[in-house]
N, C-alpha and C positions, 0 to 999 in steps of 0.2 A: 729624298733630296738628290737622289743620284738618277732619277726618269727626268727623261728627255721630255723636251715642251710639245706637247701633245698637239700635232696637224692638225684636231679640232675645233682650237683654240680659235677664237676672231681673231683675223690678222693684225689689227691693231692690235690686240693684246699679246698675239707673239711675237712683236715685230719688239714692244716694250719690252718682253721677257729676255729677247736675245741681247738688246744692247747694253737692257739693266743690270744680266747676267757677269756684264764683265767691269773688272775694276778700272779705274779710270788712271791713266799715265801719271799722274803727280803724285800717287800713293808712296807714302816714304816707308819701306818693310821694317827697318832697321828698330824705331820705336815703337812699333805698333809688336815688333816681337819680343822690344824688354816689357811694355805692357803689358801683355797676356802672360810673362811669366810673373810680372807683378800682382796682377789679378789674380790668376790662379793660385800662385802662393797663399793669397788671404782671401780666396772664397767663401772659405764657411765666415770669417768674420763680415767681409761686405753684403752676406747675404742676410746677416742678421740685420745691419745696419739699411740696407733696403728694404724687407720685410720689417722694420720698425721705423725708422727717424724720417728713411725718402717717402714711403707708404706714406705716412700720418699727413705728411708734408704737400706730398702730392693730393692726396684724397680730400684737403683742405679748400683747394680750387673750386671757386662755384659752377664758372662754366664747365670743366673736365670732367666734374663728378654728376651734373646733369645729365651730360652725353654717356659718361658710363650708365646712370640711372636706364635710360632710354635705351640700352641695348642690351641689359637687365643681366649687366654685370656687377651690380651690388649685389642682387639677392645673396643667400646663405650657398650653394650650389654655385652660383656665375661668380662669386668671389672667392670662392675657393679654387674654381680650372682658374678662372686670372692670376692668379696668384701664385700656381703651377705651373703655365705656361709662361710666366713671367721670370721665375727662378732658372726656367729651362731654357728658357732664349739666354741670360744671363750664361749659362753655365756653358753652353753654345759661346759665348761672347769672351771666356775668358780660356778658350779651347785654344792652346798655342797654335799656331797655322791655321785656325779658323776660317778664317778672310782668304787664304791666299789657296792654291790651287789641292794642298792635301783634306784641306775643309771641306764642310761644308757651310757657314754662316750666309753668304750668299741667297741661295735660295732661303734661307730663315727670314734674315729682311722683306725680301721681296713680301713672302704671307704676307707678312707684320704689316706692307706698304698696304698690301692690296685689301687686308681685313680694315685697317685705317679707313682706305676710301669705299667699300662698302658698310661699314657703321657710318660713316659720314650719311651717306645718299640717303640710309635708312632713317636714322635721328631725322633728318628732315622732312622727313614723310610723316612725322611725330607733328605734336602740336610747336613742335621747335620754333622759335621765336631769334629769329636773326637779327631783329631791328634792338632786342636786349642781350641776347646772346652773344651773338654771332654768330659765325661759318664753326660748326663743330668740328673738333677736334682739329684745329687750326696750326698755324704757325706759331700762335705763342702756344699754345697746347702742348704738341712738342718740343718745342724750346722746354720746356717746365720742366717735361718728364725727363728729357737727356740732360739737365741740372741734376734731379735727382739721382738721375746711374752714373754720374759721372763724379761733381762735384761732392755732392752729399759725403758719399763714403770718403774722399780724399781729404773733408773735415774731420770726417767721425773717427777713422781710424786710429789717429794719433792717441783718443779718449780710451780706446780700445786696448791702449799699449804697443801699438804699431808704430815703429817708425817709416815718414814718408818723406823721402829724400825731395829734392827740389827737381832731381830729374824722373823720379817714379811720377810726381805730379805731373811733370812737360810730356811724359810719354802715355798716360791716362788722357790726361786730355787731350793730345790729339788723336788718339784710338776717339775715343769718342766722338771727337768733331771730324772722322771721317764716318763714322757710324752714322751721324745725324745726317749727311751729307746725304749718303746710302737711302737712310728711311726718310727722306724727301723734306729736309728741314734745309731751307735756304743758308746757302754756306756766310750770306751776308750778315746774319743775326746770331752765330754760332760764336762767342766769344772766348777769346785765344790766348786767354790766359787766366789763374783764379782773379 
């Protein structure tokens, strides 16, 4: 996370890395740092509740679980590193100062975008079916999954014995709607409030 974007890179793709690398002027620090201490506080519970109620939920999806199929992350093996590397972006996500210049999440995203658009290219090199399908791993795709890390737990928790204040919810949710932002989910579809 801390190496420099490598001169070998196509220009296009460093020219993406360097401007993607920085946060964008409208970021408000102030709630996205009671968030992460919110998050944080109750990890181990929202990671159950993602590893149980968002999982079930998400994996529920026809088109999303197709494209996972296709990039042959259900197997026993490809659902297990998903499911690792999931909790560990996650855990990355609920890192105080994560986002901001003591972090590192920044370059985490970025992977996430760019593995994104390479399973995308890939699935469609599959017998992938656009005209039933659609464009894999799409905007409502993501829209789905940042419900589930976001919302999901700010249901469940309460069930959990958690209290969640009216401003723990305002300050989760927009951590997350600038997260989606980040991992390339149109800010017009990102809804700004439960």
């Amino acid at each position: 996370n801390q190496q420099s974007i490598p001169e070998s890179l196509p220009s296009s793709l460093r020219v993406w890395l360097e401007t993607a690398m920085k946060l964008p002027s409208w970021i408000e620090r102030e709630p996205i740092d009671r968030a992460t201490r919110f998050l944080s506080d109750h990890a181990i519970s929202i990671a159950v509740i993602l590893s149980t109620v968002s999982l079930l939920q998400l994996y529920s999806l026809k088109k999303g679980v197709k494209a996972l199929h296709r990039t042959d992350q259900l197997g026993y093996s490809g659902a297990l590193k998903r499911l690792g590397s999931t909790m560990q972006f996650c855990a990355q996500t609920f890192t105080p100062q994560g986002l901001f210049e003591e972090g590192a999440l920044i370059p985490v995203i970025l992977k996430v975008r760019l593995m994104h658009a390479v399973s995308r290219y890939y699935v469609q090199q599959t017998d992938w079916s656009e005209e039933e399908l659609g464009v894999p791993i799409c905007q409502e795709d993501l829209l789905a999954t940042l419900m589930g890390f976001s919302r999901t737990p700010l249901r469940y928790l309460p069930k959990l014995g958690i209290k969640v204040t009216e401003q723990n919810a305002q300050d989760v949710l927009y951590y997350w709607s600038v997260l989606g932002e980040l991992l390339g989910i149109r800010s017009d579809i990102i809804p700004c409030n439960l």
